[in-house]
N, C-alpha and C positions, 0 to 999 in steps of 0.2 A: 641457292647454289651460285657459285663466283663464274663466271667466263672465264676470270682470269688463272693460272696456275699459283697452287696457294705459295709459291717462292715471290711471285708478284704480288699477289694482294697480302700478302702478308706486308711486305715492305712498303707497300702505300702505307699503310696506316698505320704503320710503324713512321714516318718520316712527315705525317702530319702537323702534329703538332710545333714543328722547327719549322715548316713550313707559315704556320702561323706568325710563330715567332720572328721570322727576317720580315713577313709583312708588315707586319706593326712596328721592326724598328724603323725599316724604310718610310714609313708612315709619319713616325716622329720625326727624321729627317728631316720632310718635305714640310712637317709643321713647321721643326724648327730655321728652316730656308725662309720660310713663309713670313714668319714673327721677325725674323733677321732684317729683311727684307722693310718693310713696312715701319720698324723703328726707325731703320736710316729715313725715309720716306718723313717721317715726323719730324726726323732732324733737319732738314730741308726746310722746314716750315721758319718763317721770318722770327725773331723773338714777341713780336708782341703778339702774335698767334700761341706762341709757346706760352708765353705767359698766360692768354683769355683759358687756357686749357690747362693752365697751373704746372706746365714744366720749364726748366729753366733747362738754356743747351748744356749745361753742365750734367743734367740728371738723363738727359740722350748719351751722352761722351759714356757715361760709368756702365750707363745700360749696354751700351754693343761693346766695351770691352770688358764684360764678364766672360765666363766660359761659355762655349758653344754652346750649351746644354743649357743655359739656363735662358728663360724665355723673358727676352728685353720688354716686349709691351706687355707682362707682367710688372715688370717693376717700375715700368712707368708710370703702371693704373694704380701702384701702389704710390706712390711719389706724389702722383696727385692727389688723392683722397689724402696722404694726408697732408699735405697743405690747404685742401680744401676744409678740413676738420681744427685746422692751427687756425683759422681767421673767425 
């Protein structure tokens, strides 16, 4: 049996799962802040570090001006494997 009056507990667990759901987007946010963040941080790096790590500043530039959404030091692990696979 509830404490609560069932007009209350009804509406908790009714309004769960949105609950969920804005955590996990705020969640992606902070990912995606995080990954944002830490590209430019590589971009900073000298070229001849960018090179020992097989990115060129050019393949940083394209990476942070994608859409928000899409995750920059993804496509740089990608940039590099394959250059690492072209040699």
């Amino acid at each position: 049996m509830s404490i609560l009056p069932r007009t209350l507990s009804g509406g908790l667990s009714d309004g769960l799962p949105s609950v969920h759901v804005a955590f996990a987007a705020v969640a992606a946010m902070a990912r995606s802040f995080r990954n944002h963040r830490a590209a430019r941080h590589v971009g900073d790096l000298p070229d001849y570090l960018l090179t020992d790590i097989g990115l060129k500043r050019d393949d940083v530039s394209e990476a942070l001006s994608a859409n928000w959404r899409d995750d920059p030091t993804f496509r740089l692990a990608m940039r590099a494997a394959e250059r690492r696979r072209a040699k």
